[in-house]
N, C-alpha and C positions, 0 to 999 in steps of 0.2 A: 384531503381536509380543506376545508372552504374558505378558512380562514382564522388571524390568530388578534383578538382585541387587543387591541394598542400596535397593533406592527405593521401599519397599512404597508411602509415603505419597505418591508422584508414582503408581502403580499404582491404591491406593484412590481416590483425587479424580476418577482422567479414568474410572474404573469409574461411581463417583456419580453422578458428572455427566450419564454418559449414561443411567441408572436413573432419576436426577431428571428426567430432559428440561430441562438444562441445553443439549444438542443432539444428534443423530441419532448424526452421525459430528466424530472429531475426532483430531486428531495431533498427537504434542508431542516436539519435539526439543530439547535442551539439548547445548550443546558448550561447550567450552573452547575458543575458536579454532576450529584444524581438527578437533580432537578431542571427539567425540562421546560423552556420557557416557551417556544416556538419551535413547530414542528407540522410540514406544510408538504403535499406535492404538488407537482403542477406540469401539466401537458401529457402524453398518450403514450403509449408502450406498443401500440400498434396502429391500425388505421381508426379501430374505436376503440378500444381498450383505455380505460382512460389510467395516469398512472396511481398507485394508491401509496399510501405509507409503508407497505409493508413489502414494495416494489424492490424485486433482485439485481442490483447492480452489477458489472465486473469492475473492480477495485483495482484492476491493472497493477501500478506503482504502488498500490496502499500495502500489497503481498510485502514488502521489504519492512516496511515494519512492524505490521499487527502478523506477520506468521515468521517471516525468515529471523529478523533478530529478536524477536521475542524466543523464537525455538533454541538461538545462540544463549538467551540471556538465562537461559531456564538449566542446557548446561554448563553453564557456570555457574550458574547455582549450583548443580548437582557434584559440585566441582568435575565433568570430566574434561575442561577446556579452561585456556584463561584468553585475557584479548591480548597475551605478549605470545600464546603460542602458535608457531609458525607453520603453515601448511604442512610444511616438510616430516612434521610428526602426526600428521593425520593422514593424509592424500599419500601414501607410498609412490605414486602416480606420478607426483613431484619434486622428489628427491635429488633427481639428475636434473633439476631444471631451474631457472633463472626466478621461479614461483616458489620455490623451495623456501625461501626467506618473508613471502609475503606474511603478516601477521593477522588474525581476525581481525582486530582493530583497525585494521589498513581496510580489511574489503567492507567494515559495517561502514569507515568514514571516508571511503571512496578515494583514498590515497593509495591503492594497488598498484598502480601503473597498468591497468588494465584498459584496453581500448573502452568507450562508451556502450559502444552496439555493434555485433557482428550479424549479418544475417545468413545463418548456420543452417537456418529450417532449408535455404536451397539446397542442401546437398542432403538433402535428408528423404530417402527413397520412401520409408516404411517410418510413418511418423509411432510413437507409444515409446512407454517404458521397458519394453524388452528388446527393441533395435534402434529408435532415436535416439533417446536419450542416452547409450551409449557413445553413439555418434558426436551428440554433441560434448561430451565430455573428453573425449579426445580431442576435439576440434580446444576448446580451452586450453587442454595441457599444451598444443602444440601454437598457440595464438600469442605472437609476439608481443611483449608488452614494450607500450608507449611513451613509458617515464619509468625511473627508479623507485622502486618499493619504497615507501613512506615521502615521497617526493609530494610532487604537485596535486590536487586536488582534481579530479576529475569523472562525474556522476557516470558511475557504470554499472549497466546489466548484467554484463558478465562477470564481475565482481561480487553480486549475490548469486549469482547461477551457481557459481564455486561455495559460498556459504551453504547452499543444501545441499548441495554436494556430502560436506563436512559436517550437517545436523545427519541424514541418513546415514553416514559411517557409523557417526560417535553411536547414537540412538540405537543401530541395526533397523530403523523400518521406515518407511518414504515419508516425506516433510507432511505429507496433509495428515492420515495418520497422527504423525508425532505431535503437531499440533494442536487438534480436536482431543487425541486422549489425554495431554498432560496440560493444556490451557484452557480451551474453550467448553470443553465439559464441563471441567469442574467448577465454571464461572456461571455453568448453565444457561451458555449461550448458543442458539442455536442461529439457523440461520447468517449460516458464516463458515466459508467451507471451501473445497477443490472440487471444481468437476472432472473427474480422472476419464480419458477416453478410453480406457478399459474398462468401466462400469456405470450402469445406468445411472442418469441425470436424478439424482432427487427431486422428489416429488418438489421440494418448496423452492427451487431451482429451474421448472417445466416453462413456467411466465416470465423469466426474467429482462430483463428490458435487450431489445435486440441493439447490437453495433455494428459495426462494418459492413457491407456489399463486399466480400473480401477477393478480388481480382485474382489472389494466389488459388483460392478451395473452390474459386467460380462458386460461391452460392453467398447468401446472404446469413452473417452470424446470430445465431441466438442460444443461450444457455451451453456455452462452447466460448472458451477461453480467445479472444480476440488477437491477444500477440502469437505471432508465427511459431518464434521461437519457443513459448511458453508449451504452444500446442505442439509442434512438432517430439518433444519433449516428455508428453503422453499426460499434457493438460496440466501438468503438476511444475512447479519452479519457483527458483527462489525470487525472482524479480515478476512474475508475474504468474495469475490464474486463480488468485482468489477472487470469491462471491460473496455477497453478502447485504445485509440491509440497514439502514440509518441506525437505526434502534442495535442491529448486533454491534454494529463497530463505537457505538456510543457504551455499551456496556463493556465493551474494552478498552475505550480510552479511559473509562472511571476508573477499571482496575490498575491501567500505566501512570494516571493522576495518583491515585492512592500510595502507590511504591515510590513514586516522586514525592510526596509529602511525609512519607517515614510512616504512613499508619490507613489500617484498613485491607490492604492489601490481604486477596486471598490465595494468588500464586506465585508472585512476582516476586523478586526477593528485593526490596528498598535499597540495599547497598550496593546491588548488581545495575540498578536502573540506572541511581544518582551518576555510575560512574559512566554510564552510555550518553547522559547527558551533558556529560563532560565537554564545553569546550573550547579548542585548542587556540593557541593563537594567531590570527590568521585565516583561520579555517571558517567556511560557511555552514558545513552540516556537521553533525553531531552523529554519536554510533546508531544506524536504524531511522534518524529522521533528520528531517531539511529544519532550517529555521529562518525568520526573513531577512533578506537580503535584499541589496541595491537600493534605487530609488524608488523605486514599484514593485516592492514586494507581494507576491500571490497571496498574501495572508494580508495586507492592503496596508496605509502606512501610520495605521494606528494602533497595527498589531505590541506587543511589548516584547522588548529582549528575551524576554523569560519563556517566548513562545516556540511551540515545536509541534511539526505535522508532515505532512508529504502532500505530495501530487499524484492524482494518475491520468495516464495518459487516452482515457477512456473518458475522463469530465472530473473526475472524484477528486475528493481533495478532504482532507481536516489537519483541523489546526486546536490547538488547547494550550492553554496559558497556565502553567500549573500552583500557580503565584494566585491569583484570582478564581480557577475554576471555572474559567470558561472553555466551555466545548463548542465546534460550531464542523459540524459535515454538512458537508456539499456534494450528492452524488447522483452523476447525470451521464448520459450516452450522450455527448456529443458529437462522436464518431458515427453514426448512424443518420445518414448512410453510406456517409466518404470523413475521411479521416482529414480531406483538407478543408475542413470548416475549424478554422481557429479563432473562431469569438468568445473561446470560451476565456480565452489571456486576459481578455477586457473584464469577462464579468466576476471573472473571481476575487481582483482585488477590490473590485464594487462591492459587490455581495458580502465578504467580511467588512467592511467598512461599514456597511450599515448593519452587521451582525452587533459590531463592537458599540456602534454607536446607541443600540436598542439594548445592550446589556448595561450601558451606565443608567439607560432610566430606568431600570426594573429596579423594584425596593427589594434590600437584601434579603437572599431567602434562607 
């Protein structure tokens, strides 16, 4: 898209960004609710490919909470879980173990005592769902934890890796599955999904914007899950391997906005969200999503309290203010073709800052 009248300064920055090698390719939607005010891409998907709107991202970090704790929040609606109930009664895995006690509540708000990041895909001979990810599931039950259950605060992958764990138990059938049949369906969202390394790439998944030169697979990533772990895993996990595109994850924030506002809502259950949103004292994230924090928050520092989104570590990011109805994704291959380009730190809380600042002059829609 060429351009959005009135938003030079949303136009210049994702221009720069891709001049600066900020990253390759990258898309940014901003709406009011359902109402879309700017919606732009900008820079190539390959050497000419240029990128379009309707360009396939990997969502990295965005997997924890448009699929892992939304799949948590759905059984609990269905009442087969609560967030007091402790692994020990799901994971029989962990009943003799010091995880035994941890509670869902603990792993959506990152107070598990669980290390950050293990990297487990080394010992991992025959990556898929029928010999990895076994592997790594042992590797967890036997992975020492780092603080006391409900203790300290600390962002961990392997804290939702254990969450799908616990959605495929409850469910009986693997997280991507559970998610497209009981959420993204019937939201009639496509375009948003797992690429499993046991079955072919979908078609709307073939172009998807390429990341890594990955040193580990010796070949260059494209439409194939970027994290190690994710992929060793057989492309499916709870902290990372979801796909998808501006407009799918935009038509699931509307639905997370809608159960945060008590109406609309067509899967989500309002009383099950508000209480995810819940939070603690002290605490920086909330169940399933970050909120801003520090003096430079990623979500820039004009974001509001009331604001809630994630990071991924692929370029992706949104953020939505459920109070006002503003939505604003940001999703880009930064990592493409090395992972040590970190300009993206700089331009994220640029980029919401001038998001925020073009949503106060737009006349109420």
């Amino acid at each position: 898209m060429a351009g959005n009248s009135g938003f030079a300064e949303l136009d210049q920055a994702m221009d720069r960004a891709v001049a600066d090698g900020v990253f390759p390719a990258g898309v940014l939607l901003c709406a009011r609710r359902e109402s879309i005010f700017y919606y732009r891409a900008a820079g190539r998907l390959g050497q000419t490919e240029p990128a379009g709107l309707d360009a396939v991202f990997d969502l990295a970090s965005l997997t924890k909470p448009l699929a892992t704790a939304l799949a948590v929040a759905d059984l609990i609606q269905r009442g087969r879980i609560r967030l007091e109930t402790p692994l020990g009664q799901i994971l029989h895995e962990t009943r003799d173990t010091n995880k035994a006690v941890i509670t869902i509540d603990m792993l959506l708000r990152h107070t598990s005592g669980l290390a950050a990041h293990r990297a487990y895909y080394k010992q991992v001979q025959t990556p898929g769902r029928a010999l990895g990810r076994p592997m790594i599931r042992q590797m967890l039950i036997d992975e020492p934890l780092e603080a006391r259950p409900g203790g300290r605060e600390c962002y961990s992958d392997l804290g939702y890796m254990m969450l799908a764990w616990v959605a495929e138990r409850l469910s009986g059938c693997d997280l991507d599955r559970y998610v497209t049949d009981r959420i993204y369906r019937p939201l009639a969202i496509e375009r948003l999904g797992f690429i499993p390394l046991d079955a072919p790439v979908p078609d709307w998944c073939r172009q998807a914007a390429p990341t890594m030169d990955c040193p580990w697979r010796n070949r260059g990533i494209r439409a194939e899950v970027e994290d190690e772990n994710a992929w060793a895993a057989g492309g499916v996990d709870g902290h990372a391997g979801l796909f998808g595109t501006a407009t799918a994850v935009h038509r699931l924030c509307r639905e997370i906005m809608s159960a945060l506002n008590g109406s609309g809502a067509r899967v989500l259950a309002p009383g099950v969200m508000k209480n995810f949103i819940r939070r603690d004292p002290g605490r920086i994230r909330v169940a399933g999503f970050d909120t801003p924090s520090g003096n430079e928050p990623a979500a820039g520092i004009q974001a509001p309290k009331t604001t809630i989104g994630h990071l991924g570590f692929t370029g992706t990011s949104f953020w939505m203010d459920p109070a006002s109805g503003l939505i604003s994704i940001l999703l880009t291959n930064r990592v493409h073709p090395v992972r040590e380009n970190l300009l993206i730190r700089t331009f994220r809380p640029l980029i919401h800052d001038l998001v925020f600042e073009a949503f106060k002059r737009i006349k109420p829609l």
